[in-house]
C-alpha positions as CSV (number, residue, x, y, z in Angstrom):
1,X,16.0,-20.9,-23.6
2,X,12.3,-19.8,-25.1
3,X,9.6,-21.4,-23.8
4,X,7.8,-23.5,-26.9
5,X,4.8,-21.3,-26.7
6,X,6.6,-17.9,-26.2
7,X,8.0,-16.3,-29.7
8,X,9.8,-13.2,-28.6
9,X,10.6,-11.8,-24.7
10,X,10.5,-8.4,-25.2
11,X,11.6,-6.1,-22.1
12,X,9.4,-3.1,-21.4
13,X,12.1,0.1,-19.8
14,X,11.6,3.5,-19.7
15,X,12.7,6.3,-17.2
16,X,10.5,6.3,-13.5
17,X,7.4,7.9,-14.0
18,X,6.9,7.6,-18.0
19,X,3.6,5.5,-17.9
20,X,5.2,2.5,-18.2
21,X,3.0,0.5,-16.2
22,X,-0.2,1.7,-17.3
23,X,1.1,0.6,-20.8
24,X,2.2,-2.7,-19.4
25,X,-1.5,-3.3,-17.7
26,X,-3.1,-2.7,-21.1
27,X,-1.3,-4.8,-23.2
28,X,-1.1,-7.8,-20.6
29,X,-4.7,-7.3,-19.2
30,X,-2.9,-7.2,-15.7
31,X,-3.8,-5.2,-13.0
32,X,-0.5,-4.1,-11.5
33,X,-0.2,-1.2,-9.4
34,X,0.3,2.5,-11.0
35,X,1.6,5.3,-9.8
36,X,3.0,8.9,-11.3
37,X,6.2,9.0,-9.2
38,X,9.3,5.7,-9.1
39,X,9.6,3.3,-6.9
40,X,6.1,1.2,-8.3
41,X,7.8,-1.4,-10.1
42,X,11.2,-2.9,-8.1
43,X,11.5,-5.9,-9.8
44,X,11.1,-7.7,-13.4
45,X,8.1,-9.0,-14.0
46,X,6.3,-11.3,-17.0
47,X,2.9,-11.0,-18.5
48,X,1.8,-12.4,-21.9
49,X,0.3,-11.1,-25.0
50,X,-1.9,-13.5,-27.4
51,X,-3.1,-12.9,-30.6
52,X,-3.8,-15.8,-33.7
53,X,-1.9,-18.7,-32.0
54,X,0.9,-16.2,-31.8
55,X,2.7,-15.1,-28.0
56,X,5.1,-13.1,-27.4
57,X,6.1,-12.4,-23.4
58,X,6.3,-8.8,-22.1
59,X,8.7,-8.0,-19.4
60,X,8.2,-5.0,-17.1
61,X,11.4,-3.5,-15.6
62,X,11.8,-1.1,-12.9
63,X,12.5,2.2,-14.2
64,X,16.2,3.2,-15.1
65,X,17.9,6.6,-15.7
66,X,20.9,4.8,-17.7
67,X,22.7,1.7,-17.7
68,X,25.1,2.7,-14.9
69,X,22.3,1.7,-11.6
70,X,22.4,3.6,-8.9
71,X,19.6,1.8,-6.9
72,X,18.9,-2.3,-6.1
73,X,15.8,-1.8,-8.5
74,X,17.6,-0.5,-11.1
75,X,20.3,-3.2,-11.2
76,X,17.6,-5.8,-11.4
77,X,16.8,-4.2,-14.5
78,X,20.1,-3.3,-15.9
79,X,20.8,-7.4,-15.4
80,X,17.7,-8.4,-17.5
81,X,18.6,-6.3,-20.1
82,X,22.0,-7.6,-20.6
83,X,20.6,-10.9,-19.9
84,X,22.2,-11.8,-16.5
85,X,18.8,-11.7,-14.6
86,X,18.4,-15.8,-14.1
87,X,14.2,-15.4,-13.3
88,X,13.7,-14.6,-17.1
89,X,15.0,-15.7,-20.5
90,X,17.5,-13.1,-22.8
91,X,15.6,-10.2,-23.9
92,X,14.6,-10.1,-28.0
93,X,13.6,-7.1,-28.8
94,X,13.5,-3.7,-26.0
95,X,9.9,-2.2,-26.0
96,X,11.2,1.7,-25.0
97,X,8.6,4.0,-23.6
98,X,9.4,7.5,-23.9
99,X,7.3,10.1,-22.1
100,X,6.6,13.1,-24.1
101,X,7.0,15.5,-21.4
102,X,10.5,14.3,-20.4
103,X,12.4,13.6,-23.8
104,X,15.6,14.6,-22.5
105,X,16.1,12.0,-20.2
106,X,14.3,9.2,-22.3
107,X,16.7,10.3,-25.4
108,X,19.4,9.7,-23.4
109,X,18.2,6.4,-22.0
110,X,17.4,5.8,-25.7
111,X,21.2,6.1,-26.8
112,X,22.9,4.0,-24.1
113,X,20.5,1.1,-24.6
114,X,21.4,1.9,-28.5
115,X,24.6,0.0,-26.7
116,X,22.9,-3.4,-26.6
117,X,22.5,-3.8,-30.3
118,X,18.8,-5.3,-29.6
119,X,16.0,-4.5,-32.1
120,X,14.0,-1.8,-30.6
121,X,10.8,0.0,-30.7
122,X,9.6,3.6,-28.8
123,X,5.8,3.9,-27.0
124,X,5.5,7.4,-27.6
125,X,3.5,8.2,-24.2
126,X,1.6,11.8,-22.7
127,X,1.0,13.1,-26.2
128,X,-2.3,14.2,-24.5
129,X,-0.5,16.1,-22.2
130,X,1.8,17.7,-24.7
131,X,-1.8,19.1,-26.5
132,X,-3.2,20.5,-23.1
133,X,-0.1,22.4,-23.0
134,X,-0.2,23.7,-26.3
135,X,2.4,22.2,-27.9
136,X,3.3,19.9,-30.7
137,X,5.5,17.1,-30.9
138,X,6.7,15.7,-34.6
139,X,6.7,12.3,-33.7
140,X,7.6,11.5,-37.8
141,X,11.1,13.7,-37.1
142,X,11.3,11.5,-33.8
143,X,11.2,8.4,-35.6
144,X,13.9,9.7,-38.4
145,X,16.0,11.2,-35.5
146,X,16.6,7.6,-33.9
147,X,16.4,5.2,-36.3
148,X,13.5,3.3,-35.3
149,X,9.8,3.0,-35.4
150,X,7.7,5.2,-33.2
151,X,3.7,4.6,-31.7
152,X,2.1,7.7,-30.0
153,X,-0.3,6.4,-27.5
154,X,-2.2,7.1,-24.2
155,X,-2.5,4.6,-22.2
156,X,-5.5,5.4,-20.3
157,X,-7.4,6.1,-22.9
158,X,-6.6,3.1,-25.5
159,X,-5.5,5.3,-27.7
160,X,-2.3,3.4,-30.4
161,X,-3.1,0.5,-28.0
162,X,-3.9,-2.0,-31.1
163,X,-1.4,-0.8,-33.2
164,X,1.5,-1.4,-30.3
165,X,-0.2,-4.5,-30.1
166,X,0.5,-5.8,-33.4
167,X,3.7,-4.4,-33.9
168,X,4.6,-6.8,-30.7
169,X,4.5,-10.1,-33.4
170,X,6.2,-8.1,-35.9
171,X,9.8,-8.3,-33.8
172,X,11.4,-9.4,-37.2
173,X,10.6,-6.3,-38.6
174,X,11.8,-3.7,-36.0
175,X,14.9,-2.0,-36.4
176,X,18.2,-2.1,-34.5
177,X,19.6,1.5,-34.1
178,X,23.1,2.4,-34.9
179,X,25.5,3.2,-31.6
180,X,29.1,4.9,-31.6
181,X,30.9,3.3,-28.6
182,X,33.3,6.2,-28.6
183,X,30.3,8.5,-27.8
184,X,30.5,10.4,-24.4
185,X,28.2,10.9,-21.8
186,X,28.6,15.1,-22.4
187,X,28.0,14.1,-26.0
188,X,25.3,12.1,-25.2
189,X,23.1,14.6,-23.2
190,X,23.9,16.9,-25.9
191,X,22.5,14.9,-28.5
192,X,19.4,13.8,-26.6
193,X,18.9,18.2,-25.7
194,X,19.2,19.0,-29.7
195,X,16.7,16.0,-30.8
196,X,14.0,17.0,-28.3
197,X,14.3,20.9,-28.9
198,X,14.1,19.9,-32.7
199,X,10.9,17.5,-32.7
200,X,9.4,19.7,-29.5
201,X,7.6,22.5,-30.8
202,X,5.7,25.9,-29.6
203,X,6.4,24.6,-27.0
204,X,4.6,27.1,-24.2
205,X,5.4,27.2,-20.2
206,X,2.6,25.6,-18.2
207,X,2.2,28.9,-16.4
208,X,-0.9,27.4,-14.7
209,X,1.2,24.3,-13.0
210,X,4.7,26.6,-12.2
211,X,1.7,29.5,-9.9
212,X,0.2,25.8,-8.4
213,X,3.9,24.9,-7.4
214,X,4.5,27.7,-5.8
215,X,1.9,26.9,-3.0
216,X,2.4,23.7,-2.6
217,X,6.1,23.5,-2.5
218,X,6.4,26.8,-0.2
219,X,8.2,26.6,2.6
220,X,5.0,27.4,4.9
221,X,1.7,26.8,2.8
222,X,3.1,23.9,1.1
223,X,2.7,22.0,4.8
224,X,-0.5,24.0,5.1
225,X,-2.2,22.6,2.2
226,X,-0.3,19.2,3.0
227,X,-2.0,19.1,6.8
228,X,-5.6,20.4,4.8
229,X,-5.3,17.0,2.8
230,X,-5.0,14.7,4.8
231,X,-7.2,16.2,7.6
232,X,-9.9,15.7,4.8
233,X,-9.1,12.3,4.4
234,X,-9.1,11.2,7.7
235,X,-12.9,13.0,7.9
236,X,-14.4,11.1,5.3
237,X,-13.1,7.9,6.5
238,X,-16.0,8.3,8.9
239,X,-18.2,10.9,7.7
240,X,-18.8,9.1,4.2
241,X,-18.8,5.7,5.1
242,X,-20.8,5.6,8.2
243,X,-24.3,4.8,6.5
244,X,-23.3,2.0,4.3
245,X,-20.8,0.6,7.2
246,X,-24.1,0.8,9.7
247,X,-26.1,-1.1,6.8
248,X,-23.4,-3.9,6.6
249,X,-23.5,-4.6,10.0
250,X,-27.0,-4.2,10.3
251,X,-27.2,-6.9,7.7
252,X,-24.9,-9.1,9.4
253,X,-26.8,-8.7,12.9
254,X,-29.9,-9.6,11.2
255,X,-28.4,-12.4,9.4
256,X,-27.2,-13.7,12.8
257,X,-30.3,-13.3,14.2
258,X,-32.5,-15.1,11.5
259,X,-29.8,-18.2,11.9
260,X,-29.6,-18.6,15.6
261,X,-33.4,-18.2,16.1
262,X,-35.0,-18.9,19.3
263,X,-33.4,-21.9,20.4
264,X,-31.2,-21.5,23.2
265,X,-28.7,-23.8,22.7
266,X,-28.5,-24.2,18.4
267,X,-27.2,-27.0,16.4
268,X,-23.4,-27.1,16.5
269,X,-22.8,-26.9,12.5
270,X,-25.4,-24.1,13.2
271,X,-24.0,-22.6,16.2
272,X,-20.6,-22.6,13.9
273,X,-21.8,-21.0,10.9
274,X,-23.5,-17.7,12.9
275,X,-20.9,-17.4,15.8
276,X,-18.0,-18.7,13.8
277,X,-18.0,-17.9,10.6
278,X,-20.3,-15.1,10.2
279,X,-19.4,-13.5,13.3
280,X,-15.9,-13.4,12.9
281,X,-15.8,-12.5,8.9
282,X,-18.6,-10.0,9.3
283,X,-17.1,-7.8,12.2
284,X,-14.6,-7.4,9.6
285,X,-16.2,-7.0,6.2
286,X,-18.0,-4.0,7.9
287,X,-14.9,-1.7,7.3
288,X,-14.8,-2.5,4.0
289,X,-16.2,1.1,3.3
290,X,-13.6,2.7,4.8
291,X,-10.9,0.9,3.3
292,X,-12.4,1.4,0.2
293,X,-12.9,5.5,0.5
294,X,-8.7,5.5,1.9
295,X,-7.4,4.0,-1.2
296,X,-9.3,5.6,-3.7
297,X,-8.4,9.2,-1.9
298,X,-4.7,7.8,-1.9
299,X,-5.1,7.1,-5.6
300,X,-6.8,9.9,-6.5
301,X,-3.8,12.2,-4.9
302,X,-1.0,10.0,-7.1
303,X,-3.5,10.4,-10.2
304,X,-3.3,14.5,-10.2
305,X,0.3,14.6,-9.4
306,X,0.4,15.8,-5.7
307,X,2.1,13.0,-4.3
308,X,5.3,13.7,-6.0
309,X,5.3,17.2,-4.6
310,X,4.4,15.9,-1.6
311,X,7.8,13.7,-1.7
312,X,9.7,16.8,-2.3
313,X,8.3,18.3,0.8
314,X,8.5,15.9,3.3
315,X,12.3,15.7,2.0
316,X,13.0,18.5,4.3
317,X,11.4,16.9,7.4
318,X,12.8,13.4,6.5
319,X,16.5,15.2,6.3
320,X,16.6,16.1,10.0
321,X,15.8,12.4,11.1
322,X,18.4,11.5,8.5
323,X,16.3,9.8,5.9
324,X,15.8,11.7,2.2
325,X,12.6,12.0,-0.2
326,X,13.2,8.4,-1.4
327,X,12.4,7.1,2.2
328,X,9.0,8.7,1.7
329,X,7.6,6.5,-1.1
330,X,8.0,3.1,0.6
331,X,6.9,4.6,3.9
332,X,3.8,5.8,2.1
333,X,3.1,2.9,0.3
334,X,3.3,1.5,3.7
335,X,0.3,3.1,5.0
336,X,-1.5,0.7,2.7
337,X,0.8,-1.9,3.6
338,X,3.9,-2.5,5.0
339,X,4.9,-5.5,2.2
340,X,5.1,-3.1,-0.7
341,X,6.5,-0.4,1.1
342,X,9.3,-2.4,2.2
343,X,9.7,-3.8,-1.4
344,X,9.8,-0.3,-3.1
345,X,12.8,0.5,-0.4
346,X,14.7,-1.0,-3.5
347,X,14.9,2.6,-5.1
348,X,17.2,4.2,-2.2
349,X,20.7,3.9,-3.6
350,X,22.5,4.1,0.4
351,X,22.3,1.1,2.0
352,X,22.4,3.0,4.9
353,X,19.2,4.9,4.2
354,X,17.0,1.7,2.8
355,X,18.2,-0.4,6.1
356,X,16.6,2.5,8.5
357,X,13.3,2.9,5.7
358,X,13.2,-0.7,5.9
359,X,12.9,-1.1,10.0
360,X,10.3,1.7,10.5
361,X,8.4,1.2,8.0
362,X,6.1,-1.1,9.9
363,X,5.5,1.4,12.1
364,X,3.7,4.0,9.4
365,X,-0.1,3.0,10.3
366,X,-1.1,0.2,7.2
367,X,-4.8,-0.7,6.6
368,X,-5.0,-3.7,8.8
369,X,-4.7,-0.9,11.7
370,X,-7.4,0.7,10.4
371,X,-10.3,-1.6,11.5
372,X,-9.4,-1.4,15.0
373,X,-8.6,2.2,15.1
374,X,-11.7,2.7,14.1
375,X,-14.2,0.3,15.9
376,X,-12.4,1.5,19.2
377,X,-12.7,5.5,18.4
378,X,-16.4,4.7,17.2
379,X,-17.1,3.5,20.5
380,X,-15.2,5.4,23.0
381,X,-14.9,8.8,21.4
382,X,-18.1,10.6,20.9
383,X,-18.8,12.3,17.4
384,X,-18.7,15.5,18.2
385,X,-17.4,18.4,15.8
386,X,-14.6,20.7,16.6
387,X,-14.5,23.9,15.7
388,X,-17.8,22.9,13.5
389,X,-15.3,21.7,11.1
390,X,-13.4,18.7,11.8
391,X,-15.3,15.6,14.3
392,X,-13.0,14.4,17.5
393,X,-12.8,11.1,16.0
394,X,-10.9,12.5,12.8
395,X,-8.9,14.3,15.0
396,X,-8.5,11.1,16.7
397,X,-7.2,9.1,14.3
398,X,-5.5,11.5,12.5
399,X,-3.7,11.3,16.2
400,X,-2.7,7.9,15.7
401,X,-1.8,8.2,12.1
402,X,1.1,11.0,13.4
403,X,2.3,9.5,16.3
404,X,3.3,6.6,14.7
405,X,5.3,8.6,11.8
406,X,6.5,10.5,14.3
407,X,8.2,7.7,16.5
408,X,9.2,6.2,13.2
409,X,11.1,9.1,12.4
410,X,12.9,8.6,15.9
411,X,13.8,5.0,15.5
412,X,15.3,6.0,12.0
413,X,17.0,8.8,13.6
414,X,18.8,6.7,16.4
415,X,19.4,3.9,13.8
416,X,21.2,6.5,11.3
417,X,22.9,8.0,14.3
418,X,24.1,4.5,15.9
419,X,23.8,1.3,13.4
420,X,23.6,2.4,10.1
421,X,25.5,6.0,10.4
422,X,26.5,7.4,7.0
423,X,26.4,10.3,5.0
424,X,23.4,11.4,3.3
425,X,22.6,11.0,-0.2
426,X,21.1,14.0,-2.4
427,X,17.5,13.2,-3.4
428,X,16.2,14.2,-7.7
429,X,12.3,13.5,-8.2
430,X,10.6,14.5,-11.4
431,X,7.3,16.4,-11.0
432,X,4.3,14.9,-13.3
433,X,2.4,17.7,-14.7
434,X,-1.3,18.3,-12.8
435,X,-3.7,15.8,-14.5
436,X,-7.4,15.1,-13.0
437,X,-8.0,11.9,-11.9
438,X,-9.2,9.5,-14.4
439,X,-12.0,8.4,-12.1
440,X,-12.3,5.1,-13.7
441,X,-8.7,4.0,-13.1
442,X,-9.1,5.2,-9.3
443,X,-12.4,3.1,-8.5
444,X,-10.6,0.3,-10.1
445,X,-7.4,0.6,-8.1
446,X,-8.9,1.4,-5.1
447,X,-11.0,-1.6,-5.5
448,X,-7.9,-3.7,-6.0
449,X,-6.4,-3.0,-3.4
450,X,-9.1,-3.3,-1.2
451,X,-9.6,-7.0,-2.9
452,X,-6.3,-7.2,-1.9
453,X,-6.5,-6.6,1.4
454,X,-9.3,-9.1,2.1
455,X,-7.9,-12.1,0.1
456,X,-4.6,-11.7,1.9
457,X,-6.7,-11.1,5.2
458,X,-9.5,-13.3,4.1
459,X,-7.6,-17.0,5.0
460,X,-6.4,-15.8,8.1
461,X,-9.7,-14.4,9.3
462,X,-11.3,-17.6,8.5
463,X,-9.0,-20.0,10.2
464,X,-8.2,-18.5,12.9
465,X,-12.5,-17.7,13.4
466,X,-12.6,-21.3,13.0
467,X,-9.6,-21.9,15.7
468,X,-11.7,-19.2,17.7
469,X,-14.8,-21.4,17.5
470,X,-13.2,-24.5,18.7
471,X,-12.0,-22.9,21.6
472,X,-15.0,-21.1,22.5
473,X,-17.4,-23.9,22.2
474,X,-15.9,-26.9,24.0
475,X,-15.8,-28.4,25.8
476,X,-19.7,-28.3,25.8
477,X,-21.5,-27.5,29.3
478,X,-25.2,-29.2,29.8
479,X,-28.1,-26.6,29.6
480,X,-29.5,-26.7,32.9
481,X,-33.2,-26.0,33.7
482,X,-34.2,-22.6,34.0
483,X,-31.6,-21.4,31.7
484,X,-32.0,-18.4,29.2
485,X,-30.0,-18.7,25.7
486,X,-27.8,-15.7,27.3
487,X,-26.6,-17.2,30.8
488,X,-26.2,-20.8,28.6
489,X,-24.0,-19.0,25.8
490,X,-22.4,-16.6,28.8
491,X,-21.3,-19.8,30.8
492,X,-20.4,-21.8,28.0
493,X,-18.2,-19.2,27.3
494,X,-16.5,-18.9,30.4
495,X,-15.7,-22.6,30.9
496,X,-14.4,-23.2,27.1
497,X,-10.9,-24.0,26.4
498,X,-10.7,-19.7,25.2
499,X,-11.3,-18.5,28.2
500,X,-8.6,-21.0,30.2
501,X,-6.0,-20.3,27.7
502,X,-6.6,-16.4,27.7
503,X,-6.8,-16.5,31.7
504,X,-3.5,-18.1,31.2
505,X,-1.8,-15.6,29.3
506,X,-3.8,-12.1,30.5
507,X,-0.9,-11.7,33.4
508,X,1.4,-10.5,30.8
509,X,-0.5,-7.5,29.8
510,X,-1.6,-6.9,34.0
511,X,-0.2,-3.5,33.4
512,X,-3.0,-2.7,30.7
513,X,-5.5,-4.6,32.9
514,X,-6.9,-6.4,29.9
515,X,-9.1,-9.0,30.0
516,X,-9.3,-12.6,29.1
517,X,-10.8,-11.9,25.6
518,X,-9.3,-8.6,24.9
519,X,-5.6,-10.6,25.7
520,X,-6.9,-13.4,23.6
521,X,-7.6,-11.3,21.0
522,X,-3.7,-9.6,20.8
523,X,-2.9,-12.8,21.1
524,X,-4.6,-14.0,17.6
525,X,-3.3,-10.4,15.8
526,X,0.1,-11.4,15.8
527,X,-1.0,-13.7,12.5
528,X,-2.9,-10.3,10.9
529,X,-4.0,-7.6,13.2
530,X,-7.1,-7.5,11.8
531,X,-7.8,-10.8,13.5
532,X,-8.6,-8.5,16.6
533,X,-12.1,-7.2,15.3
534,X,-12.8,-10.9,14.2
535,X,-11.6,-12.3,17.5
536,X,-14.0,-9.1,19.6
537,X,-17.2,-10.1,17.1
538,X,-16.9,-13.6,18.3
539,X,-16.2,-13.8,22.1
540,X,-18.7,-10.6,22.7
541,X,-21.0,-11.0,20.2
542,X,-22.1,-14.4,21.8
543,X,-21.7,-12.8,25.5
544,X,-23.5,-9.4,25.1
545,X,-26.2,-8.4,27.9
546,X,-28.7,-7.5,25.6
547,X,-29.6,-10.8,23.6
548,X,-31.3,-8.6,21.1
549,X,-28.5,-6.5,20.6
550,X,-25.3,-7.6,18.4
551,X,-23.6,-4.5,17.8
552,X,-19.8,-4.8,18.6
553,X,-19.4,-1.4,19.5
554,X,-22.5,-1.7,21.9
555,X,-20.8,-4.9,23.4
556,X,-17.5,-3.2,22.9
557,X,-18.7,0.2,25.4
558,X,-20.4,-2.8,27.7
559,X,-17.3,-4.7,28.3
560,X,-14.5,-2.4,28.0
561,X,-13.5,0.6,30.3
562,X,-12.2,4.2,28.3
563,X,-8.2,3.6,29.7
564,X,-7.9,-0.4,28.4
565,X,-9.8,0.9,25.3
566,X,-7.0,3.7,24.8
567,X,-4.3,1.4,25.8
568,X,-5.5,-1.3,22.8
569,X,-4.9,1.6,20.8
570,X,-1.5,2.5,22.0
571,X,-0.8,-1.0,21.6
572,X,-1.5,-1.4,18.1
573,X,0.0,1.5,17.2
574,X,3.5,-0.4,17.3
575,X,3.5,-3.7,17.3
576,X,4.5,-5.6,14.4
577,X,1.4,-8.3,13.9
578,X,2.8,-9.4,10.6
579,X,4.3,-13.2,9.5
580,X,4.3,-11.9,6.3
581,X,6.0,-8.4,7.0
582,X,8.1,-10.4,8.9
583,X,9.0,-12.6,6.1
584,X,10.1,-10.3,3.8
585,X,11.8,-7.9,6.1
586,X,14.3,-11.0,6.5
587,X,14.4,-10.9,2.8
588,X,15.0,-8.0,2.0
589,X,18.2,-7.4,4.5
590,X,19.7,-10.9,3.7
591,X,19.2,-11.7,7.6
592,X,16.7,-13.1,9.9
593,X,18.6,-11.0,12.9
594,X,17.0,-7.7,10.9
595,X,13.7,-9.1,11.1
596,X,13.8,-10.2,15.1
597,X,15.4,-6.8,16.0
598,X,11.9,-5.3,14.2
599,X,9.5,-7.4,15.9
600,X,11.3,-7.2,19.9
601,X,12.0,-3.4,19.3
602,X,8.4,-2.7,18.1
603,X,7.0,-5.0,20.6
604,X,8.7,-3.3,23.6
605,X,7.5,0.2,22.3
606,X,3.7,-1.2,22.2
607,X,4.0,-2.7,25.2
608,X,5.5,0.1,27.2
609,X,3.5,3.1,25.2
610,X,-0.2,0.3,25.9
611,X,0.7,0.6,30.1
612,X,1.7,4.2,29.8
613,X,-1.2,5.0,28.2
614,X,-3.6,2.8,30.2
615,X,-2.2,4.5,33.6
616,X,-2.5,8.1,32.4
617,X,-5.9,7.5,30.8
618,X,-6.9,5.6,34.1
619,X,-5.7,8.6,36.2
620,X,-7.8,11.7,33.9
621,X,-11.0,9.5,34.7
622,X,-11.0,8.8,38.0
């Protein structure tokens, strides 16, 4: 049934990797995640288009091959196009988008959904591309070849934009290609190689991309350049953002400051809003920066068309643990976050292979990691330069960032070997020709996703700063003569319900010799992890030596010794401090015994790998 105010549901398909999503974003005015490789959207989705009283709703599908699915993704799609998909209403019209670098495979998309007998027009996409290269594409020949209207556009640039726009409230008028049932696939793949070859013209070998290719997809030089990348990236997550991260919390320290005053023992709305609120949301709105510079340098790499290669490369690693290139999309989406990593695992067709993506893929490093990673390297590894090149604390994390994958790659390993032992599957990727980064797009992803991190990390933050206040501040202890505002806030501290209940748990961790507040802390980061840095700006903020001084890494170097420092680390590295990932690891396998197995198997490797590492660390220093 139609919704009163929606005229036409019209279902936007196309092959992975076709722009499908950029086109989708500009006709909807959404802001959903793009990407040049598949695996970005796993799942219908709805978004409206307006225009004189008129509304039509556009449906975005995950990207199909053909109507015979290979892949959970793809059968979500393949059911809301023959209208078996319950979330959404039958499908009017079909919205094709056909990249005009891959015609072949579009064409032949083209005649099976010819099958459905829908009205149907084509979003002729990369025609900008097909000029760079020097050819020329007869879109008019297209449009007489298959029987139905075609509208060249680029998506990033607006370009047809207005006139796809208004052909959407035309649906009466669009045409419904003629199909032969009798057709065979051969036949079909014929058909779709003779109608590109005739409308594809001078056409000329992108001799520039094939010499680029061989570098970065050689057996040697490809990982070369591969290791080069991301080296650089993990060096400008300090080197660039270190002033405007020492301005933030400069800000914050001053803000602090100015609210607490002189008085030694502030209001208590006061007292809340600077050691609560401001405390606890602060220490983590000061890695904003680097957040920020990750993702755009993520997006950036998708934008030119090096991720896909990159896919293709790891494949050859991934085979040995007995994963395949597909694995490496979710697990890299998981380094922003384990949810849509998880999510995209929809696009390996072997149950087998998506079970073992699915339970490591917590373990690839995510962005909430990242704000503890680097507070604790700030302040316990000195910011030297190797080699005049790269600083130890790049090195560092870089450290971190491979020792997870790496362990991940174990787990998946024994899992394939033991639980979920099967053959492989062969892995296909399309290659995106080189583009340069519409700069633009990037700043405006990047600060998405940064948005998104902080709106998802925000409500936590708050309430559990506000939980954190509670705790800390009662029960209230009289100010005694003689008292300075440090020994009152230090004592108060130390008799408040926190430090009791962290006293209570810190024999647990004795191996790691943590403290009350660092236990209390681990403690809070199994809502978000990032709850850590909010937890640290609160407890030693308000229990620093130097009154004058609220620097967490200061209080951080005051408090802490280099082995419990390094064994936070080792801790974080694996355990999963996720409801959320939790959440939808049970949905996504059907079973909560999935998602208990991932949170006691990665809590037993952080726990053992934290007192390992404390011990060793403890044993170089003394």
């Amino acid at each position: 049934m139609h919704s009163p105010s929606v005229s036409a549901y019209i279902g936007l398909i196309g092959v992975p990797n076709s722009g499908k999503t950029t086109l989708f974003n500009a006709l909807t005015g959404h802001r959903r995640k793009v990407a040049n490789y598949p695996g970005v959207t796993v799942e219908p989705s709805r978004g409206l288009v307006s225009e004189r009283g008129l509304t039509v709703a556009l449906i975005d599908l995950p990207g199909i091959y053909s109507l015979a699915p290979k892949s959970a993704d793809e059968e979500l799609a393949v059911q809301a196009l023959h209208g078996r998909f319950l979330r959404i209403p039958p499908l009017d019209a079909i919205l094709l988008v056909l990249d005009a670098t891959n015609l072949e495979k579009g064409l032949f998309l083209f005649s099976q959904l010819a099958m459905l007998g829908k009205p149907m027009l084509i979003a002729l996409t990369m025609i900008d591309e097909i000029k760079r290269r020097g050819s020329v594409l007869d879109d008019i020949e297209l449009e007489a070849a298959v029987g139905v209207k075609v509208v060249p556009i680029v998506g990033t640039k607006g370009i047809g934009i207005e006139e796809l726009r208004r052909e959407l409230f035309n649906v009466s008028q669009w045409h419904t290609p003629r199909a032969s049932t009798s057709v065979t696939s051969a036949e079909r793949v014929e058909w779709a190689r003779r109608v590109a070859n005739n409308v594809l013209r001078k056409d000329v070998a992108d001799i520039r991309t094939e010499r680029i290719d061989r570098v970065l997809l050689h057996p040697i030089w490809g990982f070369v350049v591969f290791g080069i990348v991301m080296a650089l990236i993990f060096q400008s997550i300090f080197t660039w953002a270190q002033p405007l991260m020492d301005w933030i919390d400069g800000t914050i320290n001053q803000i602090r400051q100015w609210m607490l005053g002189d008085a030694i023992v502030p209001p208590l709305w006061l007292d809340f809003l600077a050691n609560g609120l401001v405390a606890g949301v602060g220490s983590v709105l000061v890695f904003a920066p680097q957040i920020f510079i990750l993702m755009a340098l993520v997006t950036a790499l998708e934008d030119t068309g090096y991720l896909a290669r990159a896919t293709f490369l790891v494949d050859r690693i991934l085979g040995i643990f007995g994963l395949q290139g597909r694995s490496f999309i979710p697990l890299l989406s998981s380094y922003a976050c384990a949810i849509p990593g998880i999510l995209s695992a929809r696009i390996i067709p072997s149950r087998a292979e998506r079970m073992a993506t699915i339970l490591v893929a917590p373990l690839m490093t995510c962005s909430a990691r990242l704000p503890v990673y680097t507070l604790l390297i700030a302040a316990f590894i000195p910011a030297v330069f190797v080699g005049g090149v790269v600083s130890l604390q790049a090195l560092v994390l870089a450290g971190l960032y491979i020792a997870a994958a790496l362990v991940g790659l174990i787990v998946a390993w024994v899992l394939r070997k033991t639980v979920f032992a099967a053959d492989r599957t062969p892995f296909f990727i399309e290659f995106p020709p080189y583009r340069l980064p519409h700069w633009k797009n990037v700043f405006v992803r990047a600060a998405m996703r940064m948005q998104d991190f902080f709106q998802t990390a925000g409500t936590v933050i708050v309430s559990f700063s506000i939980v954190l206040w509670v705790l800390s501040s009662f029960p209230r202890i009289e100010l005694h003569q003689g008292m300075t505002a440090e020994q009152y806030r230090q004592a108060q501290l130390e008799q408040s319900y926190a430090a009791r209940l962290g006293r209570m748990i810190t024999p647990v961790f004795a191996p790691m010799h943590f403290d009350w507040e660092i236990t209390l802390g681990i403690i809070g980061s199994f809502a978000a992890r990032e709850v850590f840095v909010s937890v640290m700006g609160q407890l030693y903020a308000v229990s620093s030596d130097d009154p004058t001084s609220l620097n967490l890494r200061a209080a951080l170097q005051q408090r802490l010794e280099m082995p419990q420092a390094f064994a936070v680390l080792a801790f974080y590295m694996f355990a999963l401090q996720c409801m959320s990932t939790i959440a939808v690891i049970q949905r996504e396998t059907g079973s909560w015994k999935w998602a208990v197995v991932s949170f006691v198997y990665m809590f037993i490797l952080a726990y053992t790998a934290a007192a390992v590492v404390y011990n060793i660390a403890y044993l170089c220093v003394s």
